[in-house]
N, C-alpha and C positions, 0 to 999 in steps of 0.2 A: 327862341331857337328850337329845331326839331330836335335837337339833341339833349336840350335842359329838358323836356318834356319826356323825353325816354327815359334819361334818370330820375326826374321826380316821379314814375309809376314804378320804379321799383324798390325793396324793399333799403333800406336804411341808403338809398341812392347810389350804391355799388352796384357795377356790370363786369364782366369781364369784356376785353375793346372788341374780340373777335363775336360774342354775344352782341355787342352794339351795333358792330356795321349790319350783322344780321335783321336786329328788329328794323334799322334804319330802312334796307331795302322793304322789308313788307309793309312801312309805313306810308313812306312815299311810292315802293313800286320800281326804286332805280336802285343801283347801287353806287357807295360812296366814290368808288373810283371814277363812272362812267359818266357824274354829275358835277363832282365837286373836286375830285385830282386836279384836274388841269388850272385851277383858282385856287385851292388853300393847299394843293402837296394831299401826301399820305395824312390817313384818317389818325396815326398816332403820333405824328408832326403837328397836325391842328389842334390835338388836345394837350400837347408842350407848350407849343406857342400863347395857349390862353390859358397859362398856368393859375390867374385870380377865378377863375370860373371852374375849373377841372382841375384833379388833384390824380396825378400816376401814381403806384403803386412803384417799387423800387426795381421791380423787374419787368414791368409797363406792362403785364398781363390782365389788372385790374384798373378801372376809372371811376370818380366816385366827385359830386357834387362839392362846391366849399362854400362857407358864410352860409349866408342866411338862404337858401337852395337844399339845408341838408334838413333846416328844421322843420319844413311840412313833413317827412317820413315819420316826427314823433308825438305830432300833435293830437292821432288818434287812442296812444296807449293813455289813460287815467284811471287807474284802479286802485283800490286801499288793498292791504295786506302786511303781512309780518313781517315779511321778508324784504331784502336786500339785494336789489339784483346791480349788476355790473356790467357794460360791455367791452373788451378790451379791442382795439383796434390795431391797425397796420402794422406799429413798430412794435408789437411784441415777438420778438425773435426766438424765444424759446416756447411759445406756443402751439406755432402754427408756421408749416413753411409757405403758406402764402400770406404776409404780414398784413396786409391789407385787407384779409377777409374779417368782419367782426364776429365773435366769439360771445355767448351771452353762459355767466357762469350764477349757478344759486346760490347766494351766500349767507347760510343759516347757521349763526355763530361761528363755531371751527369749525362744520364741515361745510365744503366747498366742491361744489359738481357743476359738471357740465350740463346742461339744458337745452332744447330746440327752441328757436321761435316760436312755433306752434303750440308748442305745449307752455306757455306763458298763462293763457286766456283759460286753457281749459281745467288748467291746478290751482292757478288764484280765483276762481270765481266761487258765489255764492255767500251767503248772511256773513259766516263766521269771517270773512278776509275783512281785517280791522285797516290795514293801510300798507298800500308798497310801492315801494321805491325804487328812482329809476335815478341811476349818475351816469354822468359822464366823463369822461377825463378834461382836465383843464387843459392838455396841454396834447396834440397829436404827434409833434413831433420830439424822438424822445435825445437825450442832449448825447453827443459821442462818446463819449466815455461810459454811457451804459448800454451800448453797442456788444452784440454777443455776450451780454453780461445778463444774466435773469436772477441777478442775486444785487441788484444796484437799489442800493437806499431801502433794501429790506429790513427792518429790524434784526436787531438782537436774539431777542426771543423766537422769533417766526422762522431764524435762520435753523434756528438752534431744534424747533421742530420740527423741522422740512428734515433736517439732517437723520434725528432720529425713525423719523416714516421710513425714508428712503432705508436706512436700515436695517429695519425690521420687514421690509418691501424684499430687501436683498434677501436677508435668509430665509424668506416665504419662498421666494423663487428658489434658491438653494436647496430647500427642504422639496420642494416638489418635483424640481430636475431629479433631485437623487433618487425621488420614489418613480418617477416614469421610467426615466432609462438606466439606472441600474439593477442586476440580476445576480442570484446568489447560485454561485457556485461549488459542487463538491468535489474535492481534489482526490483521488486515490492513488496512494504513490508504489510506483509498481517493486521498489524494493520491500515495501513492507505486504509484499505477497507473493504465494507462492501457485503455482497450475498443477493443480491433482482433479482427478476424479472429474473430466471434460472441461471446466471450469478455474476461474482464481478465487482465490480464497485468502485472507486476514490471515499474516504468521501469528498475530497475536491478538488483536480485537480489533472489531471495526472502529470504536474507537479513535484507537490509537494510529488507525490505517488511510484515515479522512481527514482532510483539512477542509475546512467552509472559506469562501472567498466571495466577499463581495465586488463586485468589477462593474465599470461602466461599459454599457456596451454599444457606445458611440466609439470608443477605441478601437483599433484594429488585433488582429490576432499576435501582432508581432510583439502590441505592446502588455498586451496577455500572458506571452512567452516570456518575457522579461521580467515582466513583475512574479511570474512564479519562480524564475531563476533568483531573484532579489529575496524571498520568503523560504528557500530550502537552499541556504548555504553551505548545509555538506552534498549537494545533489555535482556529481561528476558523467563527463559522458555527456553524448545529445541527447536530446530531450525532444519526446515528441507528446503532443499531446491529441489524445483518444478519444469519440465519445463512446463512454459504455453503458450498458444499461444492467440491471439486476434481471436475472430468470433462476426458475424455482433451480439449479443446480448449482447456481452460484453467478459471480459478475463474468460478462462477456464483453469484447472490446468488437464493436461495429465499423464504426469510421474513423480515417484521419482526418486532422484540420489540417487543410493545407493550406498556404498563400498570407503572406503573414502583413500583405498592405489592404488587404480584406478587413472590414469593419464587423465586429461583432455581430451587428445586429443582420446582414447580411449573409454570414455562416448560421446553419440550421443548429444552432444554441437555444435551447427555451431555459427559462428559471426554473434552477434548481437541479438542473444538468449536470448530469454524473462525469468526468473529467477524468481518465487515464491517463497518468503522469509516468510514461515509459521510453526505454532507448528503441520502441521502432518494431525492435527484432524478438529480444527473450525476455522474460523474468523470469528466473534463478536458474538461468542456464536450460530453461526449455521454450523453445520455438514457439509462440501461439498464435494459434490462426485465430483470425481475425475476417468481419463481414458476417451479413447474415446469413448467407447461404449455409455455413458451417455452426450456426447459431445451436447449444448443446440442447439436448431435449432429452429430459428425467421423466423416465419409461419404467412402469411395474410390468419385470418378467416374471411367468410363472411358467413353472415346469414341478413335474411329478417326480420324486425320488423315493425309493423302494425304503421301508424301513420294518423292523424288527426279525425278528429269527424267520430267516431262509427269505427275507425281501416278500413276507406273502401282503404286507399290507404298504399303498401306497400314500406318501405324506406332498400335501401341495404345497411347494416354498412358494413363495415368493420375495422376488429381490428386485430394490429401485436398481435402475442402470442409467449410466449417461451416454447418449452417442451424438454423434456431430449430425445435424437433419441433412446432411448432404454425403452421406455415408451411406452405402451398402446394405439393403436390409439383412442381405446375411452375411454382414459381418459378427450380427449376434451368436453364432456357431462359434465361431474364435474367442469371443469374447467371455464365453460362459464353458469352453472347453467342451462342445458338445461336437462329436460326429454328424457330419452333411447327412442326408435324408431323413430326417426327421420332419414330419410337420407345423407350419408355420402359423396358428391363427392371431388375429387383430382384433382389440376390440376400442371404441374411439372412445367412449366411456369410463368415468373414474370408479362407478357402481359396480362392481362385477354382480354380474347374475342378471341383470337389470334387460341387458340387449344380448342380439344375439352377436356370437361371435361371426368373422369372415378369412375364410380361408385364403391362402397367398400361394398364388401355384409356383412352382418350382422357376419357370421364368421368369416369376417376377421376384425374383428373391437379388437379382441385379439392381431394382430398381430402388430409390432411394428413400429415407424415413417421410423425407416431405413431400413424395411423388405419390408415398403410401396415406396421405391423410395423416399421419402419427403427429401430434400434438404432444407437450407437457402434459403427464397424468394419464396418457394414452398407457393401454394391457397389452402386454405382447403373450400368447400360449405356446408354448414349446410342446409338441405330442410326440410320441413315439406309435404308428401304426400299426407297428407290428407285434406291439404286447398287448396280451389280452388285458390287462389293468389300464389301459387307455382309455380315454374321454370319447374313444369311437364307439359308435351302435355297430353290431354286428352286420349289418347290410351295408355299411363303409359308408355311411348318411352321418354328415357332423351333425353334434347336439347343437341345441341349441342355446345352453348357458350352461354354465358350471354345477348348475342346483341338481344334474343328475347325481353329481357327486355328494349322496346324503346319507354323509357318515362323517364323524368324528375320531379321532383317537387319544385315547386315554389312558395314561401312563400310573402305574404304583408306584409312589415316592412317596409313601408316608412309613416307608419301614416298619411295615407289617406283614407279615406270609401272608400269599393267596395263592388262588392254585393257577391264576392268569397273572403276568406283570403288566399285560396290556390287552385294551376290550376296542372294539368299534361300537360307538353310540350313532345310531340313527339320528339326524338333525333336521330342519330346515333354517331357512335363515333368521323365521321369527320365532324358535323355538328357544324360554328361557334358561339363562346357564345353569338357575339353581334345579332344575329337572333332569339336565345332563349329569350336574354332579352327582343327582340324588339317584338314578339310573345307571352311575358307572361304580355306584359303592354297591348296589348290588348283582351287578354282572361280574364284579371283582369278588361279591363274596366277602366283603368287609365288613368290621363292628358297625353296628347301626350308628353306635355314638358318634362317629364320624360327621356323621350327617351336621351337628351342632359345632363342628372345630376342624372343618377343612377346608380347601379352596380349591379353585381350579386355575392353573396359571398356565399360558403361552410356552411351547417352546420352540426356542428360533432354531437355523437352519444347523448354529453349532453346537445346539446343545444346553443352551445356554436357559435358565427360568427368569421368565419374566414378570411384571407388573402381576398380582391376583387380578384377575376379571369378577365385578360385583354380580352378587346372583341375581338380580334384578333387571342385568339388561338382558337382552336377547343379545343373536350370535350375531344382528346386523350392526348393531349399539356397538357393541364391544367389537366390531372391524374383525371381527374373525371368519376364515375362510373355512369353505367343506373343506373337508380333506384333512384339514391341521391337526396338529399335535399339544395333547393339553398335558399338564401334569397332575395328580390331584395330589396336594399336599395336605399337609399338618398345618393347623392356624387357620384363623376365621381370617376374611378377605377385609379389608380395609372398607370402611362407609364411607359415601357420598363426601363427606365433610371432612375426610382422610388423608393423608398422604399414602403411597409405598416408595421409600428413596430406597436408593444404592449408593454408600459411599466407601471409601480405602484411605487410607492412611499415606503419606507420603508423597514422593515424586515417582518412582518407579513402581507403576501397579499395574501387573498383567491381570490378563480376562479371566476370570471366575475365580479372582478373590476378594473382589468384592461384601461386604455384610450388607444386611438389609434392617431397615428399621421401617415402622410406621408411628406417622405425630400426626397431630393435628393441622389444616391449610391454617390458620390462623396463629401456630407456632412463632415466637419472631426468631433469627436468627441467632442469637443468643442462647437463649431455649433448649434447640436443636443443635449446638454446638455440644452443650454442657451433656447432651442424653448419647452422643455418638461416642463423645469421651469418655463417657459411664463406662458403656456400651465396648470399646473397644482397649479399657483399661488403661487407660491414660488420664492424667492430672496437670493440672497447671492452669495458668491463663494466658500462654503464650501461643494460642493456634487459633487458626482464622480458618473459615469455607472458602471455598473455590468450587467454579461449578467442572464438569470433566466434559471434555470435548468427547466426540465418536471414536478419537485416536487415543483414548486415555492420558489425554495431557490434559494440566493444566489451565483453569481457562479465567477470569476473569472473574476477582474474588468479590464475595459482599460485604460489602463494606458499612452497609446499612446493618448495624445488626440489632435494632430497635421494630425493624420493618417483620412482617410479616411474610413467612414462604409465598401466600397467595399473591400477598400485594406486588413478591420480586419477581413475579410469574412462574414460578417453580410448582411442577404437577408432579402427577405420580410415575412412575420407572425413569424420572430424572435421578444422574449419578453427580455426588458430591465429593469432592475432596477433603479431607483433613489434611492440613499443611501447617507447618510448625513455624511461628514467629506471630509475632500479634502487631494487627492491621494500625496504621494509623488513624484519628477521627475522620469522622466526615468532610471533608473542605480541606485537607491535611495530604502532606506528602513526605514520604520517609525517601531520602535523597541519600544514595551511597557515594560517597565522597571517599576522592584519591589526592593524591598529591605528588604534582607532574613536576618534575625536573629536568627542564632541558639543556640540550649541551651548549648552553649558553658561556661564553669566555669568563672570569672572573665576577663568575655569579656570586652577590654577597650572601645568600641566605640558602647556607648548605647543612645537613646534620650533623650531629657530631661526630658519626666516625664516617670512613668514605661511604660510597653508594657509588661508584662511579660505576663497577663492576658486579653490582649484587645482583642477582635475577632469584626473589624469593616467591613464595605463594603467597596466594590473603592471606589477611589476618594481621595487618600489620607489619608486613614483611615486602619486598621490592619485587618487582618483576617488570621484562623487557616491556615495551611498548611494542616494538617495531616485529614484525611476522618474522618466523624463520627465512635465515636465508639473507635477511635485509641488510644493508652495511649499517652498521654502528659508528664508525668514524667516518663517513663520508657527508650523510646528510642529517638533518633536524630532525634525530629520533632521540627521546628520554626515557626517564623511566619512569612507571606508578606505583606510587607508594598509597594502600588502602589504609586510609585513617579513619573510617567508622561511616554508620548510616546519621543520619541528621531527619528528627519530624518537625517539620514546618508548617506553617500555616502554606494553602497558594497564594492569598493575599501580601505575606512578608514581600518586601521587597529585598532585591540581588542582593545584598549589602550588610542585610537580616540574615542570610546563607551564610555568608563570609566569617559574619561576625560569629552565629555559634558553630562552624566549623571550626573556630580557633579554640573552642574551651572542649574539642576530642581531648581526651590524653595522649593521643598519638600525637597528635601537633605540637606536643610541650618538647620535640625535638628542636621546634624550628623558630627562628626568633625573629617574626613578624612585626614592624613597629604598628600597622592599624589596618583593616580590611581594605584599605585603599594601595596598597601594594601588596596585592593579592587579584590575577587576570582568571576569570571564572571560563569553563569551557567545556561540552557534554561530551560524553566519551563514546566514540564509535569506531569501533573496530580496535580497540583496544588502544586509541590513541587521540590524542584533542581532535573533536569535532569542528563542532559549530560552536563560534565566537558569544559568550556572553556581556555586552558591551557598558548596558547601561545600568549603572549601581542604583539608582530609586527607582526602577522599572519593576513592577510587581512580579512573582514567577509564573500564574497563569497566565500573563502577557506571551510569555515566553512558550506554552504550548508544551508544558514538560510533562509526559507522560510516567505512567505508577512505574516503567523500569528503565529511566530515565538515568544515568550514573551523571557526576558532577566532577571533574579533576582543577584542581585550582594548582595557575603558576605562579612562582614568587618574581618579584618585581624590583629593577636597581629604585624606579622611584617611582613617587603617584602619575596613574595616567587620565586621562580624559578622550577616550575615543569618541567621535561624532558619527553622525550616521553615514557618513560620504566616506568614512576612512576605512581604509583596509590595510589587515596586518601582514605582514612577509616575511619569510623568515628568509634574510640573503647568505649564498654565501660565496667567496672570494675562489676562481680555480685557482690552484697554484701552477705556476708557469713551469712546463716541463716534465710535469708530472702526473697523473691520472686521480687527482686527490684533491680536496675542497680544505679553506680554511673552515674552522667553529660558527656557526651562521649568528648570524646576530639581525637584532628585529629592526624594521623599518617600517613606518607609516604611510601610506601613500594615500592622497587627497583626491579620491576620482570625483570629482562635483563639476569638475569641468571635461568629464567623458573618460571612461577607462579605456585607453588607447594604448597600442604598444610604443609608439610615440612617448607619449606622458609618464610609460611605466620609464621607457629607457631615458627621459632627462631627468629622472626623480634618481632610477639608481645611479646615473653618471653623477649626478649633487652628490648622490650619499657617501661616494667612493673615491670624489674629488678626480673625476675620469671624465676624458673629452666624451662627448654624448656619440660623435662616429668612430667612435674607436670603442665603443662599448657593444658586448654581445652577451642578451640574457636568454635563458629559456627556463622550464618550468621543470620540478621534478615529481613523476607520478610514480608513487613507491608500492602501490601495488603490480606495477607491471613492471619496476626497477626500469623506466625509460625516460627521457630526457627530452621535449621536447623545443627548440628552440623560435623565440617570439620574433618574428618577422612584422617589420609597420610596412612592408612594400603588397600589404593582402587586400586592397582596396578592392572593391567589387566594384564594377559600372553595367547597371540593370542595362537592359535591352531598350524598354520600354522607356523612362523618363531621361537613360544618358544623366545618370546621377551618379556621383560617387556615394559609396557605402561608407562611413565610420566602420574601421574595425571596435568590435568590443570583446577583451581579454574575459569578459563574464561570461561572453554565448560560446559557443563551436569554436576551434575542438579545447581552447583551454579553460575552461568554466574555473578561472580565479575568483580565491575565495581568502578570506582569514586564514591565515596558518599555513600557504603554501608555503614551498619552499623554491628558491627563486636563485638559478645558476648564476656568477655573474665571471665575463671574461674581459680579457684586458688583449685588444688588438694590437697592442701597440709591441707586447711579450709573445703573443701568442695566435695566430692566424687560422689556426683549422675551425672544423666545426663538430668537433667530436668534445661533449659534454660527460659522455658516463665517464664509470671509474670502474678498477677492478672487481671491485663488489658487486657490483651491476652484472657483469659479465654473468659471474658464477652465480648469483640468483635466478636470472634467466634461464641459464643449463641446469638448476635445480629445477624450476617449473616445466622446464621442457621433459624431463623424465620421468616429474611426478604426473604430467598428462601421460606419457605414454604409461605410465604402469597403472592408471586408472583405467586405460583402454585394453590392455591387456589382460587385467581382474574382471574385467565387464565382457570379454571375449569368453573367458574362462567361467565365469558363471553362468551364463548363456549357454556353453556348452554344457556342463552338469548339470543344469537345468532338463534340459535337452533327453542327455542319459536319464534320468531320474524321473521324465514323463514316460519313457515307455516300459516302464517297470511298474512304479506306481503313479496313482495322483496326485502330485505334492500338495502341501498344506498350503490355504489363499494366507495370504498377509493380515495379522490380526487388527490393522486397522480398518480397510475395506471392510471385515467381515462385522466390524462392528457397528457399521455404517450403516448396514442392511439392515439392524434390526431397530434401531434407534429414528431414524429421520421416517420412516415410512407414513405413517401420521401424519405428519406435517405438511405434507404434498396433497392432503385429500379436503 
C-alpha cells in the first residue's frame, strides 16, 4: 500500500495525518479526497477502520505503523557505547502534550536529559564507545489507572528524589524571582523632618529619618501604600507618597505617585528610590513646593563689606545661599537686605578667579536662576558702582576675575601693642600663607619670635576665628579668597597629620564659647574625650562626644570610642560636644522606660498609694499623658510613671526588656506576677505609640532608635497578640448624657479584611448589642474630634464597575493599636453627636491659642518692621552659622 510505504520512509514510522495526505498527493500527483473519498470515506476514517495496520494517536493528530511495519525504522541504529538510552512513546501524559510523539532521553546513571535524534550518531561514535543500548517499552499502551498519573509504579526512592529536585528547583526559582523583580527602597517619613533653608532636612539623623524596604515591583502602587501603612503604625492622616531626590541643599520632593492599580514596575521607580512618606501638603506646618521647576540651588554669594576704622578697607564675604531655580534673579536683593541698583555679576564656575565674570543687566534681573544658567556651585557677585572700592575699572569696563583684588587683610590678635591693628598684605592666589604671615609681622611691627609661634586663621563674616590655615599651602589650597580677612594669632598651626576641633560643654551652647584643642587624626575617641575633660575641668566617666550640628544642637554621638577621629571622618574646624551621661556599648541601647496606667475599670496592678490624680515630673514621679486641654474622664488617657533607662543588647529579645525593666527599684511599687502580663509600647507624643506585640521578637527587629522611649502596661492576664490582631480601646456613651463609660480593651481579628462591617459585628459581640443598632466612630485626641465609621462608603471605580472594600487602615481613619473607639447603643440613643463636654472646650482652647500665635506673629513682624529702619537687626545665629561651616563641602 501507498500508505505503508510513506510511513516506513519516515523516521520511527510516525507522521502527522495532515503531513500524510500531503506527501500522498506529491506521491501519486492526486489528492486523497479526489481519488479515494468516494470508496474508503475520509483519509482519518480509513486509518480507524484498519486499526491492525495504523495506530491513531488519542487526539488523531498523529499515525504511526504497528507489528512488524515499525521494526525496519530501527534496523539501521547498531552502535556500542556506555550509555543507556530510552525512548518514551504516546502514553506518556506528563511529558509531552502530544503523547504520541517519541521523546529519546540519555540516561547516564542519575542524570537523565533530553537528546535529539541527530545528535545520537554524532556523540556515541568513535574508538572509546564500548556499547549502547537501545530499549523499548514492552508495553504501548499504558493501563487506566496510570492515566494523568506520572508518578505510577515509580519507586520509593526515585519518588522521594524527584520530590527533593523539584524542591530545591522551587527555591532556585524563588531565589531568582526575588533577585529580578524586587527593588529596594528608601522610606523618608516627612514627620521626622523639618523645611529650613529651601530644603528638608533630618530633625534628628538620617538615620533615624529612613526606613529601607524591600518591595516586589510586580505589585501595584496601591499595594505599596498598604504595606507602608502596615510598617508605620503610629503614621495618622493620608498618606501620599513622593519621589524625592538628594541635592547639594538638602532632599527635594519632585513627583507624586499617582494611580494606585498601576504596577510598580510601570511607575518611573528605579532601585534604590528615595520615597517621600508625606500628607500631600506640609511638614511641620510649612507648605512645600514641590517639582523640578522650583528644584532649590545652593549658590556662593559674594559681596564687599566695608571694615575697619572709618570703612577705609574693603572685606569679601562670602555666603552659601539657597533659592528656588524658578525664582526671580533679584530676589537675591531681599534676601541678603541689599538695596535695588546695585550690580548683578555671574559666574558658572565653582573656581573663582579661574573665568571671567558676566554681567546681568537690569532687565534681566526679572528673569529666573535657570533661564540665568545658574547651576549648584554657581558665584553670584553683588557690586556697588558707585563706590570707589568697587571691583569696577575706572572707565566702567568690568574686570575680568576677582584676582584684581590682590590684597589680603590681617588682623593683631596676639595681644601685643603695635602701632597698626590691621595691615593689607599684597597676595595672589599661589602665593604661600607662611610668607603672608611672615610679611604681616612685619608690617605690624611685631617680635620677630612670632615668626616660630603664630598662625594665621580665617575670619568669618561674624567675627568669629576659625580653623589655623597651614603655612604650606597657598591661598588657592586653603580656599581662601582676595579680599578676606585673617587673623594672626598666638600658637603654631596644627600639621598635616593634625586636628584643630571646637567643642562646649553641655546642651545650651551659644556662638563664641566654644574652646579649641588640637590632637592628633589618629586619636581614638576615648583619647580625645579624656584631654577635653582635662582641658575643660571636669572629671568622671560619665560623658560621651556628640558631634554639633550648624544650629548648635546636638547631633549624633560616637559611640565608637575605640575608633579613631580619622577613621569616624572628623577633620579639622569640626565642632564637638561634651554631653553628660555615658554612651551605651556598641550593639547596645539604653531604653528609657515608663510605666503607663490606663483608666482601665478594676485594674489589678495599682501602686500603693493613689495615682489617679498625681501629674508629677521625671524622676520617678507621675505625670499626665494626655496634652493640655484633653478630657481626662472621657476618653483612654493615663498616666506615665518614669521608672529608669534599661542598656540592652539590640539582639535581647522584647521579653529580655520586660524582664529587666522589672528589677528598676521603681517597679518594686508594682506587683507584677512575670513579664507576660506586661503590654510593651513606644512613647510618642507623650503617650503609647506603636504596639509592641511579639515577646521573642529581637528589638532591632523592631527598628528602635538611640531616643527611642519604651512605656510598659499592666495586664489582668497573659496575652498572645497575632499579627492580624488589632488592639482598641472601646468605650460605652452613656445614654443621655455627653460622657463615656472607663474604655476597656478589645481585640479585633482583621485577617479577614479590616472593614467597617467587621469592626461593627466584633463590637456588637463584645457589648452583647444587635449589630443594626450599633453606632461606632473613632476618637482623634489631637484635634478632640470624633469621627463616626460608616460600612455604607463602598466606592464603584468608573472604569472596571467594581466595588471597593472599605479599609479602616487607609483614608480618612488610619486604625491602629491603641485607638480609641466610641461605641453607641441605637436602641437608648438616636443622634449622631459623639463628642463630650471636654471636646468642646479643647477645641475653643486650640481655636485661641491659634489666634494668639497669629496675633504674636502680626506683632513681631511689625517690630521687625520698626527696628529695620532704625537699625540692621541681628541675622539668627543659626543661619549665620551655616555660612561659615558647610561652604567647603559644596566645592
Amino acid at each position: 500500500m501507498i500508505l505503508k510505504a510513506i510511513l516506513l520512509q519516515e523516521e520511527s514510522n510516525l507522521i502527522p495525518v495532515d503531513q500524510l495526505g500531503q506527501k500522498l498527493l506529491k506521491k501519486i500527483g492526486i489528492s486523497w479526497n479526489k481519488k479515494y473519498r468516494k470508496q474508503y470515506g475520509p483519509l482519518r476514517k480509513f486509518l480507524q477502520l484498519h486499526s491492525q495496520i495504523f495506530l491513531l494517536s488519542s487526539d488523531e493528530s498523529t499515525v504511526r505503523l504497528l507489528k512488524d511495519y515499525s521494526l525496519q525504522a530501527e534496523s539501521d541504529f547498531q552502535r556500542n557505547d556506555q550509555q543507556v538510552f530510552k525512548t518514551l512513546t504516546s502514553k506518556s501524559p506528563g511529558l509531552n502534550d502530544r503523547p504520541s510523539c517519541p521523546h529519546w532521553f540519555d540516561i547516564n546513571d542519575s542524570k537523565v536529559q533530553p537528546i535529539k535524534e541527530k545528535a545520537i550518531e554524532q556523540q556515541f561514535q568513535g574508538k572509546e564507545s564500548a556499547y549502547m543500548l537501545f530499549y523499548r517499552k514492552s508495553q504501548l499502551q499504558r493501563p487506566p489507572e496510570a492515566r494523568a498519573n506520572p508518578r505510577y509504579k515509580v519507586p520509593c526512592h526515585l519518588l522521594n528524589e524527584m520530590d527533593a529536585a523539584n524542591i530545591e528547583l522551587q527555591i532556585k526559582r524563588a531565589e531568582c524571582d526575588s533577585t529580578n523583580n524586587n527593588f529596594e527602597l528608601h522610606l523618608h517619613l516627612g514627620p521626622h523632618y523639618r523645611f529650613f533653608n529651601g530644603a528638608l532636612h533630618p530633625v534628628v539623623s538620617q538615620t533615624e529619618s529612613v526606613w529601607d524596604l524591600t518591595f516586589d515591583k510586580r505589585k501595584t502602587l496601591g499595594d505599596l501604600r498598604q504595606s507602608i501603612f502596615q510598617l508605620l503604625e503610629f503614621w495618622e492622616g493620608d498618606m501620599v507618597l513622593s519621589v524625592a531626590k538628594f541635592v547639594p541643599a538638602g532632599l527635594h520632593i519632585y513627583q507624586t505617585l499617582d494611580g494606585d492599580d498601576l504596577m510598580l514596575c510601570e511607575v518611573d521607580i528605579a532601585d534604590g528610590e528615595d520615597i517621600f512618606v508625606w500628607n500631600g501638603v506640609e511638614v511641620g506646618g510649612i507648605q512645600i513646593p514641590t517639582g523640578g521647576d522650583c528644584e532649590p540651588l545652593l549658590l556662593n554669594v559674594l559681596s564687599l563689606t566695608p571694615s575697619g576704622e572709618g570703612g577705609e578697607c574693603q572685606q569679601l564675604i562670602e555666603s552659601p545661599r539657597v533659592f528656588p531655580s524658578n525664582a526671580q534673579l533679584g530676589t537675591v536683593f531681599s534676601a541678603l537686605a541689599i538695596p535695588e541698583g546695585v550690580v548683578v555679576l555671574i559666574s558658572n564656575t565653582e573656581s573663582i578667579g579661574e573665568e571671567s565674570w558676566t554681567t546681568v543687566p537690569k532687565e534681566d534681573l526679572k528673569k529666573t536662576f535657570r533661564e540665568q544658567g545658574l547651576r549648584n556651585g554657581s558665584s553670584i557677585l553683588i557690586q556697588d558702582s558707585s563706590s570707589d572700592n568697587s571691583l569696577l575699572t575706572k572707565q566702567g569696563k568690568w574686570i575680568t576675575g576677582v584676582n584684581d583684588t590682590d590684597w589680603l587683610q590681617v588682623k593683631n590678635l596676639c595681644q601685643l601693642e603695635s602701632e597698626e591693628e590691621q595691615v593689607k598684605v599684597s597676595a595672589t592666589v599661589n602665593t604661600v600663607v607662611f610668607d603672608i604671615r611672615i610679611k604681616a609681622i612685619k608690617e605690624l611691627k611685631l617680635m620677630k619670635e612670632l615668626a616660630e609661634n603664630s598662625c594665621l586663621r580665617p575670619i568669618d563674616r561674624n567675627g568669629k576665628l576659625l580653623c589655623p590655615v597651614l603655612d604650606s599651602y597657598t591661598l588657592k589650597e586653603a580656599g581662601l579668597k582676595m579680599g578676606s580677612s585673617l587673623g594672626l594669632c598666638p600658637g603654631k598651626a596644627p600639621t598635616s597629620s593634625q586636628l584643630f576641633l571646637f567643642f562646649a560643654v553641655g546642651s545650651d551652647v551659644q556662638p563664641g564659647t566654644e574652646m579649641e584643642i588640637i590632637v592628633e587624626e589618629t586619636t581614638s575617641v576615648r583619647d580625645c574625650l579624656k584631654v577635653m575633660l582635662e582641658k575643660s575641668g571636669l572629671s568622671g566617666d560619665t560623658w560621651h562626644l556628640r558631634k554639633m550640628d550648624w544650629c548648635y544642637e546636638a547631633g549624633e554621638p560616637l559611640c565608637e570610642e575605640d575608633a579613631t577621629l580619622k577613621e569616624l571622618m572628623i577633620s579639622s574646624g569640626d565642632a564637638l560636644l561634651l554631653t553628660e551621661g555615658k554612651l551605651p556599648p556598641l550593639g547596645f541601647l539604653k531604653v528609657p522606660v515608663w510605666w503607663y496606667q490606663p483608666r482601665i475599670p478594676s485594674h489589678p496592678w495599682k501602686s500603693r498609694q493613689d495615682q489617679a490624680s498625681c501629674t508629677f515630673s521625671q524622676g520617678g514621679d507621675w505625670r499626665a499623658a494626655s496634652t493640655q486641654g484633653a478630657p481626662s474622664d472621657g476618653h483612654a488617657e493615663g498616666s506615665l510613671l518614669f521608672l529608669g533607662d534599661v542598656d540592652i543588647s539590640e539582639d535581647a529579645a522584647l521579653v529580655e526588656l520586660k524582664s529587666q525593666a522589672m528589677t528598676l527599684p521603681s517597679f518594686s511599687e508594682f506587683c507584677i506576677p512575670s513579664p507576660a502580663f506586661l503590654r510593651a509600647w513606644t512613647v510618642d507624643s507623650k503617650r503609647p505609640g506603636r504596639l509592641l506585640r511579639f515577646h521573642h521578637q529581637q528589638l532591632k527587629e523592631y527598628k528602635l532608635g538611640r531616643r527611642t522611649e519604651i512605656c510598659l502596661e499592666p495586664l489582668q492576664k497573659e496575652e498572645n497578640l497575632g499579627p492580624q490582631d488589632m488592639l482598641l480601646r472601646t468605650q460605652m456613651r452613656l445614654p443621655g448624657k455627653r460622657a463615656y463609660t472607663l474604655p476597656m480593651d478589645m481585640v479585633w481579628d482583621t485577617a479577614r479584611g479590616s472593614t467597617a462591617g467587621s469592626l461593627r459585628q466584633r463590637v456588637a459581640d463584645f457589648y452583647s448589642l444587635p449589630v443594626e443598632k450599633t453606632e461606632i466612630a473613632k476618637y482623634f485626641p489631637e484635634k478632640f474630634e470624633w469621627l463616626p465609621v460608616s460600612s455604607w462608603n463602598q466606592q464603584i471605580t468608573k472604569r472596571k464597575k467594581k466595588k471597593k472594600q472599605d479599609n479602616l487602615q487607609g483614608a480618612p481613619y488610619y486604625l491602629k493599636d491603641g485607638d480609641t473607639i466610641g461605641v453607641k447603643n441605637l436602641l437608648v440613643e438616636d443622634d449622631d453627636d459623639f463628642s463630650t463636654v471636654r471636646d468642646d472646650i479643647a477645641r475653643e482652647k486650640q481655636k485661641q491659642l491659634a489666634l494668639g500665635k497669629k496675633s504674636q506673629e502680626a506683632l513681631h513682624v511689625q517690630s521687625s518692621d520698626v527696628a529695620s529702619g532704625a537699625e540692621t537687626p541681628a541675622r539668627p545665629r543659626g543661619p549665620e552659622a551655616s555660612l561659615s561651616i558647610h561652604v567647603g563641602s559644596f566645592r
